[in-house]
N, C-alpha and C positions, 0 to 999 in steps of 0.2 A: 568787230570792226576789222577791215583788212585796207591796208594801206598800197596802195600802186605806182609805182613811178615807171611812167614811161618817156622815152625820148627818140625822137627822130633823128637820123643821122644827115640826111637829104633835103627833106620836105618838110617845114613844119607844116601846113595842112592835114598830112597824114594822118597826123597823130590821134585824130577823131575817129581812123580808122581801126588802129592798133587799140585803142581802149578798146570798143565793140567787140574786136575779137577776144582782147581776156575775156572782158565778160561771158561772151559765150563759151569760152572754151572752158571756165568755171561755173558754170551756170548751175551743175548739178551736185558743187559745194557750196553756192551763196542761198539755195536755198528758194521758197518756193519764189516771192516777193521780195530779192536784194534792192536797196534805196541807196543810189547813192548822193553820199552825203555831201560831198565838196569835190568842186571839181577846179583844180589852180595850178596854173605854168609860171614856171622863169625861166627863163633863157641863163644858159652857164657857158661862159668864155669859154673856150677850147683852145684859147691864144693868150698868151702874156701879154697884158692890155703894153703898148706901144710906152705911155706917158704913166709909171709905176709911183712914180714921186714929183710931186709940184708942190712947190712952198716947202709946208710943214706938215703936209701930208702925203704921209706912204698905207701904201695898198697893200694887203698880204691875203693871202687864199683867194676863195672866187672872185673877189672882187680884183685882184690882179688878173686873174686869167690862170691858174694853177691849177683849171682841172686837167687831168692827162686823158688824152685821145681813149680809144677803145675801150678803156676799163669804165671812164667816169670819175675816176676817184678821187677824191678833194681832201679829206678830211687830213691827211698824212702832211701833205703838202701845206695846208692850211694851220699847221700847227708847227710845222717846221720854218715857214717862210717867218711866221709871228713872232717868232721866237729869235730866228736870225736878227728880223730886224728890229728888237728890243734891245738885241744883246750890240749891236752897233751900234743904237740910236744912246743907251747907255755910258757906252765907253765914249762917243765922240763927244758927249754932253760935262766930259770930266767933271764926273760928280754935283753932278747941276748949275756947273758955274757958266758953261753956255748953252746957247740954242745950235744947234746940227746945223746945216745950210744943205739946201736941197743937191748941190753938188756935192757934197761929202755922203750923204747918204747913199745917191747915183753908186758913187766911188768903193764905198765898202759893203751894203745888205744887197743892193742889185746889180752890184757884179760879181758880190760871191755866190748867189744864189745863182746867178746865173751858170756860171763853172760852172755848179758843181750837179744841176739838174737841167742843163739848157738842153746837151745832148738826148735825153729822156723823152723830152717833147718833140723835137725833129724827127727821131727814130718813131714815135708813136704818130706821127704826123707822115710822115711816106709812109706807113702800114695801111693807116686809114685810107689814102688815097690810092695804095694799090690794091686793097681786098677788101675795102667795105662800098664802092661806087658799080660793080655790080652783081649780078647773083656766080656768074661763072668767077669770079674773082673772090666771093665766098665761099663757093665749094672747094677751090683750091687752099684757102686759108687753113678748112676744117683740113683737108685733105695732108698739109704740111702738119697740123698738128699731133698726126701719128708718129713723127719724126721723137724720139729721146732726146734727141740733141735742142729739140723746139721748147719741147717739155720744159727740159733744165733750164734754157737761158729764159725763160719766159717765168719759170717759176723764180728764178735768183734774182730777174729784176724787179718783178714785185713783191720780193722778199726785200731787196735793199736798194728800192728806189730810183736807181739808176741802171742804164745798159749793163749789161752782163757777156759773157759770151768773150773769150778772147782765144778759140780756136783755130788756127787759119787754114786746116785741111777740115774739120766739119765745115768751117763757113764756107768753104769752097763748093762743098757738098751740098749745103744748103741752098744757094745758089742757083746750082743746077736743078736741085729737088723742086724750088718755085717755079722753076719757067715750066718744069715738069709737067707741076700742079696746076698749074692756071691753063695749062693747055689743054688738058685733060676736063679742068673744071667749065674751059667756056665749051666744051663737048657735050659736056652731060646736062647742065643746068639747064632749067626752063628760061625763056626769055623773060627779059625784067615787064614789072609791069608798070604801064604810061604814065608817070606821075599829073595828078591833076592841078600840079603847078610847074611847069617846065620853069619859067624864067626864075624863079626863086629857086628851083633845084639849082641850076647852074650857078646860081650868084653863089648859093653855099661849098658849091665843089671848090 
């Protein structure tokens, strides 16, 4: 059994297009007659849902909106958020003598959580929207990833979660390296190809 996860960034339509291709592009590991077995979508927030807490319900991982842009990642966040907001909903509870109030919880699991991972999402959020909307904007990304300097902050914030990087002459360089990049990349790259949902693309950009 081999399991697949695919996801669209643009179009969900697409994505009947992108299985086919694994498929074929596996064809001559799955064997003569592959079956497949189940085929099932969800949609995963990419945005920290707006209303996190109402009443005497709070929200933590997917269900907040805690996956982070480009990677996908959840599971981290999803254990972290849970945890924050046990460890508040706890102590505001002073040992089970009251009930929390949706304003207090507001006040201390989602606005710590906010602090202390809000920057994370915004920075993965302008990436997406500057190197993943179209193909010259992708070559530039790969293109920036030769950089050391890319490598390390990239590697140190998904080592610890949050932005990394506080050099102010690499960033300067950095900088300059992207307008580089993108210019170079909307050079070389082939033109995108016509989604066969224009208006659903747009709503999602």
């Amino acid at each position: 059994h081999v399991g697949v996860g695919t996801g669209p960034v643009i179009t969900r339509p697409a994505i009947g297009e992108y299985q086919a291709a694994i498929r074929e592009r596996c064809a001559d590991k799955l064997g003569p007659n592959p079956k497949v077995m189940k085929v099932e979508a969800h949609p995963i927030p990419e945005h920290p849902r707006p209303r996190r807490v109402v009443g005497r319900v709070a929200l933590v991982g997917d269900a907040a909106g805690y996956v982070t842009k480009c990677s996908g990642e959840g599971i981290y966040f999803a254990a972290k958020s849970g945890r924050m907001a046990a460890e508040e909903i706890v102590a505001l509870s002073q040992g089970g003598s009251r009930i929390p109030t949706e304003s207090e919880i507001k006040q201390t699991y989602i606005k710590k959580y906010d602090a202390k991972y809000g920057p994370t999402y915004l920075v993965l959020d302008l990436l997406q929207k500057v190197f993943y909307t179209n193909n010259g904007a992708r070559e530039a990304f790969v293109d920036m990833c030769a950089s050391d300097y890319v490598q390390k902050v990239t590697f140190d914030s998904y080592l610890y979660k949050t932005v990394q990087g506080n050099n102010p002459v690499e960033d300067v360089k950095l900088l300059f390296g992207t307008i580089g990049s993108l210019i170079k990349g909307s050079a070389i790259s082939k033109p995108d190809k016509i989604f066969n949902n224009p208006v659903e693309s747009l709503k999602r950009l």
